[in-house]
PyMOL CGO cylinders between C-alpha atoms (Angstrom):
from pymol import cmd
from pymol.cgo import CYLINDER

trace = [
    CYLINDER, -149.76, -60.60, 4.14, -145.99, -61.30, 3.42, 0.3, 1, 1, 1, 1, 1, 1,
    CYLINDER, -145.99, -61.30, 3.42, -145.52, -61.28, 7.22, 0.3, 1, 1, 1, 1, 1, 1,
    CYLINDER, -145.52, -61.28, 7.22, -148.09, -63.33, 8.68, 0.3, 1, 1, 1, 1, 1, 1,
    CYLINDER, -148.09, -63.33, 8.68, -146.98, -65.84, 5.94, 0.3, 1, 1, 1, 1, 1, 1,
    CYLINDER, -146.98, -65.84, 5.94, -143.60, -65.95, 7.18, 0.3, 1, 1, 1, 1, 1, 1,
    CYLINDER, -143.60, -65.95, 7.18, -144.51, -66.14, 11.28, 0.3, 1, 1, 1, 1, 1, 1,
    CYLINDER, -144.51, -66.14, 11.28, -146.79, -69.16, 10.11, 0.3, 1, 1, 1, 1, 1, 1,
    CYLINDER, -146.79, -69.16, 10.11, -143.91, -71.10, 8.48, 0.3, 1, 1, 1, 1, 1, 1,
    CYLINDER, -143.91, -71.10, 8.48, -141.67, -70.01, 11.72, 0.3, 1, 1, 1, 1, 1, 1,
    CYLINDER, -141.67, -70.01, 11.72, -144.34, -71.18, 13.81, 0.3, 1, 1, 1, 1, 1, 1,
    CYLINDER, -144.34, -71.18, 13.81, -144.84, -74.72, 11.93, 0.3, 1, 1, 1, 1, 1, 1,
    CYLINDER, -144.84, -74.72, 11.93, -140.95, -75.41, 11.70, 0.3, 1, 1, 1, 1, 1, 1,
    CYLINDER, -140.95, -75.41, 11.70, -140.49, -74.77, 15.61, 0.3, 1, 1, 1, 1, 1, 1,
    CYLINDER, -140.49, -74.77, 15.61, -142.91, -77.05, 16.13, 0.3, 1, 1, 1, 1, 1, 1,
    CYLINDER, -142.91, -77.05, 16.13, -142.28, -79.89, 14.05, 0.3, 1, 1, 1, 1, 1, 1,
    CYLINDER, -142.28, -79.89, 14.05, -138.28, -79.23, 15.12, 0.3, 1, 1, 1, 1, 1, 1,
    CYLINDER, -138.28, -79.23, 15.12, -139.57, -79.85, 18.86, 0.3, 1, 1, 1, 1, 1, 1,
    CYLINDER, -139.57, -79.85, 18.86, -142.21, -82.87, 18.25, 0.3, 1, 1, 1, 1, 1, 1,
    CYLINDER, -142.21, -82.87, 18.25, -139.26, -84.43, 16.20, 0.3, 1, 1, 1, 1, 1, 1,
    CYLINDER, -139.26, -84.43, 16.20, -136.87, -84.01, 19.53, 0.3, 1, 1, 1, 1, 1, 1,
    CYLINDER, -136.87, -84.01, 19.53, -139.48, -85.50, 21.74, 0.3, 1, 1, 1, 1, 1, 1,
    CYLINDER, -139.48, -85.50, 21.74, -140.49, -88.47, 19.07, 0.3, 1, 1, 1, 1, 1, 1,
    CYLINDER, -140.49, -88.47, 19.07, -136.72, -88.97, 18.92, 0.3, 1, 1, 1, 1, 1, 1,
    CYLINDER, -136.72, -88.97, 18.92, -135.93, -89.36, 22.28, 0.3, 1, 1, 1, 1, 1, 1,
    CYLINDER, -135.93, -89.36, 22.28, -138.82, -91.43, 23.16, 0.3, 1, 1, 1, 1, 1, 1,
    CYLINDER, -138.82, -91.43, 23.16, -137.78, -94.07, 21.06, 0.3, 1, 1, 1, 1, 1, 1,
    CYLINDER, -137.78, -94.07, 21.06, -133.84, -93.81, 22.24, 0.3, 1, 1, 1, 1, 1, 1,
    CYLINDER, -133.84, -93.81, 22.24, -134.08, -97.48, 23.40, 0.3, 1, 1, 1, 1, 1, 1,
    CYLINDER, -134.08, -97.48, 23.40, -135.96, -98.61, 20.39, 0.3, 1, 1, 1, 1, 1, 1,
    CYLINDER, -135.96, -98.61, 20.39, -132.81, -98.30, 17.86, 0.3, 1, 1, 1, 1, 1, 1,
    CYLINDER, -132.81, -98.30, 17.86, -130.27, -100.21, 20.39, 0.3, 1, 1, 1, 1, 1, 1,
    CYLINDER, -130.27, -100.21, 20.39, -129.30, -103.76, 20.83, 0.3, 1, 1, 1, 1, 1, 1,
    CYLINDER, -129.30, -103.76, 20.83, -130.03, -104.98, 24.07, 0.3, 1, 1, 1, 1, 1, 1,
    CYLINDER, -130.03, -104.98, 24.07, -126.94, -106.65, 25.64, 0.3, 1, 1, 1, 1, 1, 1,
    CYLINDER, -126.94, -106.65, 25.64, -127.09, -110.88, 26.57, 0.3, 1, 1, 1, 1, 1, 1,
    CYLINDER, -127.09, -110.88, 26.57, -125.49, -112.62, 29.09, 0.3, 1, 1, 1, 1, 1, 1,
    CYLINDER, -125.49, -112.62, 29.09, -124.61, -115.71, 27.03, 0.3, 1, 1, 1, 1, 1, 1,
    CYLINDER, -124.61, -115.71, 27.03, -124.40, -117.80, 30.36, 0.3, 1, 1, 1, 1, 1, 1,
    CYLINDER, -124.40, -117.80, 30.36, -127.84, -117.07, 30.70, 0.3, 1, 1, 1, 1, 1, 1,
    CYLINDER, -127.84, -117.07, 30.70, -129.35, -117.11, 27.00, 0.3, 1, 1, 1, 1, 1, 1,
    CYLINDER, -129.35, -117.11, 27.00, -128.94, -120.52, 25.11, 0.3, 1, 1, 1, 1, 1, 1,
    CYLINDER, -128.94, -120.52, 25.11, -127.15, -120.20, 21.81, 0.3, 1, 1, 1, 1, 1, 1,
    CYLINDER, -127.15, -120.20, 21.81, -129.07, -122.52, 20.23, 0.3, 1, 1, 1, 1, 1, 1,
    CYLINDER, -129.07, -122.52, 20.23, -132.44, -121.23, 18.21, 0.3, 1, 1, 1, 1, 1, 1,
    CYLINDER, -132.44, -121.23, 18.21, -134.63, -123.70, 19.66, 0.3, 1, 1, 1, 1, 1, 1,
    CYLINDER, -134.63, -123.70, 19.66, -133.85, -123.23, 23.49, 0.3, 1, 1, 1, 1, 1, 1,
    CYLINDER, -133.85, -123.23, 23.49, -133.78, -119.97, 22.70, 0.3, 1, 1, 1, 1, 1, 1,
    CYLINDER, -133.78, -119.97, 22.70, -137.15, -120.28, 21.82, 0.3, 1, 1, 1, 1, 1, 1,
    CYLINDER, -137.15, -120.28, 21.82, -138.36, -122.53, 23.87, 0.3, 1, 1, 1, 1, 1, 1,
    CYLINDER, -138.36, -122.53, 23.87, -136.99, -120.18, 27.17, 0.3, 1, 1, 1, 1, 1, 1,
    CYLINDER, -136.99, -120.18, 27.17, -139.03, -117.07, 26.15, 0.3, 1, 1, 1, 1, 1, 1,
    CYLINDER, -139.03, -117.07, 26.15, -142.10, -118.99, 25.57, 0.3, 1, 1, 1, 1, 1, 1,
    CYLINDER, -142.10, -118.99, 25.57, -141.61, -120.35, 28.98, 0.3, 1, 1, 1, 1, 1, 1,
    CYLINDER, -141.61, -120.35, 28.98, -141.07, -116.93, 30.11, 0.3, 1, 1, 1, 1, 1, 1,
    CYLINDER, -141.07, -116.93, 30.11, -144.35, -115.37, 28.01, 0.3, 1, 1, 1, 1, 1, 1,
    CYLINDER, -144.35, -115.37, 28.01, -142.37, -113.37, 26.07, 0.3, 1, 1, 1, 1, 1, 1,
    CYLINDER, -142.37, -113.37, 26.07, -143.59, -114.88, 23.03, 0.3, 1, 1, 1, 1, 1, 1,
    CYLINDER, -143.59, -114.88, 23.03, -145.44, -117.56, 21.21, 0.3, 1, 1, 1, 1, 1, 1,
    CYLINDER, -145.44, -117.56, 21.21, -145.55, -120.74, 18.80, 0.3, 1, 1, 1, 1, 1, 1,
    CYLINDER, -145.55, -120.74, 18.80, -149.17, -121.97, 17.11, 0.3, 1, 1, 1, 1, 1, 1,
    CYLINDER, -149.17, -121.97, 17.11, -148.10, -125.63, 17.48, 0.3, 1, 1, 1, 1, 1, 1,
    CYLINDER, -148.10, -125.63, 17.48, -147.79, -126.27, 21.19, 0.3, 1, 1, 1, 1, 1, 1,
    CYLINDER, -147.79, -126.27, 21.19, -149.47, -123.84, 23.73, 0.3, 1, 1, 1, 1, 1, 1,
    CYLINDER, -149.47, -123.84, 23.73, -148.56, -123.08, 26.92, 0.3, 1, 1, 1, 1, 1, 1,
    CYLINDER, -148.56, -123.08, 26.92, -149.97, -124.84, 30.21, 0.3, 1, 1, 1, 1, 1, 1,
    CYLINDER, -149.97, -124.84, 30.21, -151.65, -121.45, 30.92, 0.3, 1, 1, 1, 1, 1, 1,
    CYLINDER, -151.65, -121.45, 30.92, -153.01, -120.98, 27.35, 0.3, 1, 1, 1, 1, 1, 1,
    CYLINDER, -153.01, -120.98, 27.35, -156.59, -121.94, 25.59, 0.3, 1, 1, 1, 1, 1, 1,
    CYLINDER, -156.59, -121.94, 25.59, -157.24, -124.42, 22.91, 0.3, 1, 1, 1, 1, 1, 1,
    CYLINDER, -157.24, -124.42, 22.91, -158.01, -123.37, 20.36, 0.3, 1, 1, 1, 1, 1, 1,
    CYLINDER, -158.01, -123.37, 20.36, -160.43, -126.27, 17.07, 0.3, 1, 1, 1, 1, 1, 1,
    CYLINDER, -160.43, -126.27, 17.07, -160.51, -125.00, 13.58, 0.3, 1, 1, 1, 1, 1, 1,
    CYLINDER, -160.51, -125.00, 13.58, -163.88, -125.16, 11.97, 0.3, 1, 1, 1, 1, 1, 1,
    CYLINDER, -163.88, -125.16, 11.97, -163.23, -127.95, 10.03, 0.3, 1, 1, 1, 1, 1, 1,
    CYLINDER, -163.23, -127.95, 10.03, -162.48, -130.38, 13.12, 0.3, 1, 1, 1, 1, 1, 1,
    CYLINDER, -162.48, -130.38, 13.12, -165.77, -129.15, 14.80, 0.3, 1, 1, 1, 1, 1, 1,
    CYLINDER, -165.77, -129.15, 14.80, -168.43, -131.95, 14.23, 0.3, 1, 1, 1, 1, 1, 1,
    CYLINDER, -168.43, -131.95, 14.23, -171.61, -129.24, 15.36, 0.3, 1, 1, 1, 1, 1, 1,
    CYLINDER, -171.61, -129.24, 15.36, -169.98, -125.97, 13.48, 0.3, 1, 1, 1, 1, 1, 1,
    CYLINDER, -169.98, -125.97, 13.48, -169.90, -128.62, 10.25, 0.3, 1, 1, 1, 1, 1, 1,
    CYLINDER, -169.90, -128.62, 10.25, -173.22, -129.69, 10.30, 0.3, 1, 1, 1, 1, 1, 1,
    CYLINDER, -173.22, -129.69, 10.30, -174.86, -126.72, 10.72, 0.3, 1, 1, 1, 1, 1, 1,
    CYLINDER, -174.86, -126.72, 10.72, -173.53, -125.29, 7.88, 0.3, 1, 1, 1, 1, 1, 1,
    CYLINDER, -173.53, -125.29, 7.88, -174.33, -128.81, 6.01, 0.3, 1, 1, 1, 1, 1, 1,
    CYLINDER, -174.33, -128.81, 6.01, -177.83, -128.35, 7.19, 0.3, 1, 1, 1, 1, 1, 1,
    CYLINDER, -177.83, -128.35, 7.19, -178.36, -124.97, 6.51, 0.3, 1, 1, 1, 1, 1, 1,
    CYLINDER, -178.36, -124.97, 6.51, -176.74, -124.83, 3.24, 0.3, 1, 1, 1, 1, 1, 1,
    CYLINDER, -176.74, -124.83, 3.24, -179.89, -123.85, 1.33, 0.3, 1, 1, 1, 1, 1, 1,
    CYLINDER, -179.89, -123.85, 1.33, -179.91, -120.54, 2.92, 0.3, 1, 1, 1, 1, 1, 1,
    CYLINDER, -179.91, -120.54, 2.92, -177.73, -117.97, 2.45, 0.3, 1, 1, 1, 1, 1, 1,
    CYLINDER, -177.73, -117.97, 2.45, -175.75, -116.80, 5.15, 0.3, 1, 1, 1, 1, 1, 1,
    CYLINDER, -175.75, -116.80, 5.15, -175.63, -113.12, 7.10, 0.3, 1, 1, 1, 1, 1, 1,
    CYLINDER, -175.63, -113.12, 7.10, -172.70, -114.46, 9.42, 0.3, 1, 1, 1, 1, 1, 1,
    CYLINDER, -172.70, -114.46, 9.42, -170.61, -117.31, 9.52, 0.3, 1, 1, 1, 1, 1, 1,
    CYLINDER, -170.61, -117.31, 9.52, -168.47, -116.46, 13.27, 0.3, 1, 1, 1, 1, 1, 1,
    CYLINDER, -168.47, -116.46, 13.27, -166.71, -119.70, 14.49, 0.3, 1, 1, 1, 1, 1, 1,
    CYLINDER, -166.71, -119.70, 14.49, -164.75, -117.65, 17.36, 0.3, 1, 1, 1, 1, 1, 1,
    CYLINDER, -164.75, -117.65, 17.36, -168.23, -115.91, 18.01, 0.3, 1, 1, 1, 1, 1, 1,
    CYLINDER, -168.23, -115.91, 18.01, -170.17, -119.23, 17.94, 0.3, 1, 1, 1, 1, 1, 1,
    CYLINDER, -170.17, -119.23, 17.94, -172.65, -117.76, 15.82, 0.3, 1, 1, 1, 1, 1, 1,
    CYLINDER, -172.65, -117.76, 15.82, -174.61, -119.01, 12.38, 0.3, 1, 1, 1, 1, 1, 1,
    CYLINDER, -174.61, -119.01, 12.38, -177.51, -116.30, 11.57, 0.3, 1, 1, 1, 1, 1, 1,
    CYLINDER, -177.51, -116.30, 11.57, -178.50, -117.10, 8.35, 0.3, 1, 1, 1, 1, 1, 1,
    CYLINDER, -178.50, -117.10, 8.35, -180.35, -114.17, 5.70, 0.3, 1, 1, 1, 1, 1, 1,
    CYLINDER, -180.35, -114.17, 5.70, -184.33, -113.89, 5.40, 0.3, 1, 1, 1, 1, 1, 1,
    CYLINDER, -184.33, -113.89, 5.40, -185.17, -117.21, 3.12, 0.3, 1, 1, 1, 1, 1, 1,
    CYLINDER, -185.17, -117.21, 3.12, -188.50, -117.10, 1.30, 0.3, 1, 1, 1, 1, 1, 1,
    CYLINDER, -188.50, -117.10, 1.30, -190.14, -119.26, -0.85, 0.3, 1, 1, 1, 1, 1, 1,
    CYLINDER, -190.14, -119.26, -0.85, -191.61, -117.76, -4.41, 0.3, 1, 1, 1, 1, 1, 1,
    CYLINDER, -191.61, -117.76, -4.41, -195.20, -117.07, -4.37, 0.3, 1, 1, 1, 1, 1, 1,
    CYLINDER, -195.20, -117.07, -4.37, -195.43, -116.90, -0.31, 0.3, 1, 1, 1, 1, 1, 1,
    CYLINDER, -195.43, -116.90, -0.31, -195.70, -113.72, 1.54, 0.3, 1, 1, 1, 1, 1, 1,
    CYLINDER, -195.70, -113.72, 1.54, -193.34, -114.64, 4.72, 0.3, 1, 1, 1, 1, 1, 1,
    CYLINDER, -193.34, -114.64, 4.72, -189.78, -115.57, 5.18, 0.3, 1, 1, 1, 1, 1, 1,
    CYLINDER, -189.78, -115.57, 5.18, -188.10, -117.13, 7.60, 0.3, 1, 1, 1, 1, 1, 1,
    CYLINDER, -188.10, -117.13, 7.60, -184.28, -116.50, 9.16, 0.3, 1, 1, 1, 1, 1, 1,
    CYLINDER, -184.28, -116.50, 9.16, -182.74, -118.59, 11.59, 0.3, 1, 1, 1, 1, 1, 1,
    CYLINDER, -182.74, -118.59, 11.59, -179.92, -118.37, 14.36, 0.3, 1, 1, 1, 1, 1, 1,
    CYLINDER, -179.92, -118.37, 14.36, -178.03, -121.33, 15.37, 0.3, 1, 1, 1, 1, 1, 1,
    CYLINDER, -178.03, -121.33, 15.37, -175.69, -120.45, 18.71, 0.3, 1, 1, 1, 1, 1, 1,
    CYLINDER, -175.69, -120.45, 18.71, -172.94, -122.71, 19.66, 0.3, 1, 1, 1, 1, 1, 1,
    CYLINDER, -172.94, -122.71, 19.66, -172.93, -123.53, 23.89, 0.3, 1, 1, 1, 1, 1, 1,
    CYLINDER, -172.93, -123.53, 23.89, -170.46, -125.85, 23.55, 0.3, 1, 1, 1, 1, 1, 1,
    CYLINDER, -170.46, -125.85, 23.55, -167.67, -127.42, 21.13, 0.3, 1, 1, 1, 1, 1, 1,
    CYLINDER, -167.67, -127.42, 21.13, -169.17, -130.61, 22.24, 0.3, 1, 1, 1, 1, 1, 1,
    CYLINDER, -169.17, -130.61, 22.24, -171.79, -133.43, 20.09, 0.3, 1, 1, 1, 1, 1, 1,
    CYLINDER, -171.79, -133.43, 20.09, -174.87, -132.35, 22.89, 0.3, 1, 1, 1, 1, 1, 1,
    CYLINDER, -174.87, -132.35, 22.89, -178.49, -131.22, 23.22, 0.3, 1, 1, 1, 1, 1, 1,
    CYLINDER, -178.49, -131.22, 23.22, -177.33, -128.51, 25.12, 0.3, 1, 1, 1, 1, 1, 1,
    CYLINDER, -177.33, -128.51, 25.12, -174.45, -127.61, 23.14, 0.3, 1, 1, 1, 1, 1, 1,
    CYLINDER, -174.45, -127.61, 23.14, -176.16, -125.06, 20.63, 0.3, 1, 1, 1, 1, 1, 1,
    CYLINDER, -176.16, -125.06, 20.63, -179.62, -123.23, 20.20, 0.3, 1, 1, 1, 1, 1, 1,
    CYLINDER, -179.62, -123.23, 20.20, -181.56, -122.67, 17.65, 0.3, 1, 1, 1, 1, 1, 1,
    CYLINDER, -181.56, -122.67, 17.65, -183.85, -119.86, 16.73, 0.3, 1, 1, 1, 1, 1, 1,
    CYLINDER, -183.85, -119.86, 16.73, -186.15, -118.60, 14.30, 0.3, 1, 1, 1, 1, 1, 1,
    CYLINDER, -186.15, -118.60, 14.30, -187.67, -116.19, 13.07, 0.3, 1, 1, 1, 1, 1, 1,
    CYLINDER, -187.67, -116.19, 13.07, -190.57, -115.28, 10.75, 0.3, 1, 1, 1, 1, 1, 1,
    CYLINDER, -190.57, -115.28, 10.75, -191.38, -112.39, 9.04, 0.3, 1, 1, 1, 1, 1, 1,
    CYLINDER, -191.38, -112.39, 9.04, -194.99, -112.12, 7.59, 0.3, 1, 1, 1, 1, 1, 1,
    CYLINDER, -194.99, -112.12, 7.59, -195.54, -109.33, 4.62, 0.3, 1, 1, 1, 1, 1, 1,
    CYLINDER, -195.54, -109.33, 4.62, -199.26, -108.49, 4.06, 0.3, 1, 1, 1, 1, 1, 1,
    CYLINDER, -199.26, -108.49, 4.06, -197.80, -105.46, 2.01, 0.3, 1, 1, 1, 1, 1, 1,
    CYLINDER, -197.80, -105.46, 2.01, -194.52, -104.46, 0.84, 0.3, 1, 1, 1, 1, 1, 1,
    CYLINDER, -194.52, -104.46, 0.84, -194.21, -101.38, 3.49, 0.3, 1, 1, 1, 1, 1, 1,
    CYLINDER, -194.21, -101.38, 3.49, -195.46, -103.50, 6.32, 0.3, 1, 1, 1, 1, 1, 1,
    CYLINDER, -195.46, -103.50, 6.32, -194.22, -106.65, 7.62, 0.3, 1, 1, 1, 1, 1, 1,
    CYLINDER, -194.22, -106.65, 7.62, -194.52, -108.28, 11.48, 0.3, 1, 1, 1, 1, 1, 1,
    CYLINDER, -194.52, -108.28, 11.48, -191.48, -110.09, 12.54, 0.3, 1, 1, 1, 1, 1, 1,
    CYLINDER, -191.48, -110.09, 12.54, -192.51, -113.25, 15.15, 0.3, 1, 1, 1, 1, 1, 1,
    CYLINDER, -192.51, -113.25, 15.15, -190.39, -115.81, 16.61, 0.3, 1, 1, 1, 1, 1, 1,
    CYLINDER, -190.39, -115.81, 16.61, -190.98, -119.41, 16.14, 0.3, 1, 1, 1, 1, 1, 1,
    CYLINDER, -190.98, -119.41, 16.14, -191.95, -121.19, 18.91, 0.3, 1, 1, 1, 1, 1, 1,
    CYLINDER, -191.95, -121.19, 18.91, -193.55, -124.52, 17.40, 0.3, 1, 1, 1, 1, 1, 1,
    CYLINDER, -193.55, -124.52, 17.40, -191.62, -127.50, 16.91, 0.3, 1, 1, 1, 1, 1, 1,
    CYLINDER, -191.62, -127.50, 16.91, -189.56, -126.35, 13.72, 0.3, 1, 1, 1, 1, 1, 1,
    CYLINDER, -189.56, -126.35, 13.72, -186.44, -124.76, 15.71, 0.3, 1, 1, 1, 1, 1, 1,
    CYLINDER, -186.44, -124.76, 15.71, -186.67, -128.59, 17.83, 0.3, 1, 1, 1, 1, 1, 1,
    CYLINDER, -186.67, -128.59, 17.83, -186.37, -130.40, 14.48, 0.3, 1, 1, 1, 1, 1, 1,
    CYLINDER, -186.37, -130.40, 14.48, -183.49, -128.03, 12.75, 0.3, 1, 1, 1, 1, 1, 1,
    CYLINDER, -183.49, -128.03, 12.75, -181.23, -128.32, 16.64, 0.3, 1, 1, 1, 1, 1, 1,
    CYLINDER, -181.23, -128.32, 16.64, -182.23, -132.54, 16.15, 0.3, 1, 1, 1, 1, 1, 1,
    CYLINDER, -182.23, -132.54, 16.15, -180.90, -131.97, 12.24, 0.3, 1, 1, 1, 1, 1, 1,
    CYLINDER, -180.90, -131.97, 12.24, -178.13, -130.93, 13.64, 0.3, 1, 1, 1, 1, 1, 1,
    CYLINDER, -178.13, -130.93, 13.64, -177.21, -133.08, 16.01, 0.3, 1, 1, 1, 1, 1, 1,
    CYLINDER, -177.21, -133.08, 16.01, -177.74, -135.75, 14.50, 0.3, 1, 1, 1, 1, 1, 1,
    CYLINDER, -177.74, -135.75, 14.50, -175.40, -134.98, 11.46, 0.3, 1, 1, 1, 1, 1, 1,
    CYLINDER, -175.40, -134.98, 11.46, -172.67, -134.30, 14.04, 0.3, 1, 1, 1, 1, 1, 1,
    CYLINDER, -172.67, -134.30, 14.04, -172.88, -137.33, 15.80, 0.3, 1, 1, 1, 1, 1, 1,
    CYLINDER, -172.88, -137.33, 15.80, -172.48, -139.24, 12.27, 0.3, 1, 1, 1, 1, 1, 1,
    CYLINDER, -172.48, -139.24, 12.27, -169.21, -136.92, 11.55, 0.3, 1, 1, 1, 1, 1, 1,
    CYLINDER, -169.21, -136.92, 11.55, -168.11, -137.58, 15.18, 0.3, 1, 1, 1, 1, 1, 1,
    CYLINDER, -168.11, -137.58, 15.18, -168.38, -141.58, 14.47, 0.3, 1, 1, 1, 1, 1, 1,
    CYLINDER, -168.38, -141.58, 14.47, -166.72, -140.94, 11.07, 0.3, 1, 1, 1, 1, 1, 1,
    CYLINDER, -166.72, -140.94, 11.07, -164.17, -138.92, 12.18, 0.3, 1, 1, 1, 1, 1, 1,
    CYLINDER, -164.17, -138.92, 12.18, -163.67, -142.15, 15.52, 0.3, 1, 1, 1, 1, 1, 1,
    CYLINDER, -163.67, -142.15, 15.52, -163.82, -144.64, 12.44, 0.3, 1, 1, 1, 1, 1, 1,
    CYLINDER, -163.82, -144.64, 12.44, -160.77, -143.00, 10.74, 0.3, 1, 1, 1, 1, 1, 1,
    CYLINDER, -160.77, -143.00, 10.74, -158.32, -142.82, 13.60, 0.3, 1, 1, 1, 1, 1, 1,
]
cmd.load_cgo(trace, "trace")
């Protein structure tokens, strides 16, 4: 038993001695400097900067490239706001703004034997009817083990997208009245 031990420690040292070589040189160039031709790299941080941004090598938050997306925060999005300002009676599954997604949990009044849950998907950053939809749907209980999920095609999903919108347009003229 003495001597398998012993072949099984030879055999683990060899190998970690040869995945250490081959780690080690694979990341040769990793632990170097890399030379600069200073009459071709500015000296000074900012065009230094400025240069490898031009040249994609890296990046700054406050001004994007030509070639780059915009990017709105939540809070300067007039739809993503009021959605959450209409829906905020319900509580919320998932809250995405880079998704463009609102799904809110299954909302049910006391004494009432269905529940509703509804979707709101953003189309658009922009205040219009076909910037986000909105669906529902309703989940009907007769007993505790069995319950019918339906989706709500009357004119409630209309009315909640309408909500909507028409809280966004009066953050939009808010937000115009300010600048």
């Amino acid at each position: 038993m003495g001597k398998t031990m012993n072949n099984l420690i030879n055999i683990s040292i060899k190998f970690l001695a040869i995945f250490s070589i081959f780690f080690i040189s694979a990341c040769g160039d990793a632990f170097k400097f890399r030379k600069t031709d200073t009459r071709t790299t500015p000296v000074n941080v900012e065009d230094r900067v400025k240069k490898n941004t031009e040249e994609g090598r890296g990046f700054r938050l406050s001004e994007m490239g030509k070639n780059s997306s915009t990017y709105d925060f939540a809070t300067s999005n007039e739809l993503w706001r009021a959605s959450l300002s209409i829906l905020d009676f319900m509580p919320l599954i998932n809250a995405d703004y880079s998704g463009g997604i609102i799904i809110t949990d299954w909302y049910q009044e006391e004494n009432n034997n269905s529940s509703l849950k509804i979707t709101v998907r953003f189309l658009s950053n922009e205040v219009r009817v076909d910037g986000l939809k909105v669906l529902i749907y309703k989940k009907n209980c007769a007993a505790y083990e069995s319950c019918e999920v339906l989706k709500v095609d009357n004119d409630l999903p209309g009315e909640i997208k309408l909500a909507i919108l028409k809280k966004a347009t009066a953050l939009q003229v808010e937000k115009m009245k300010k600048k």
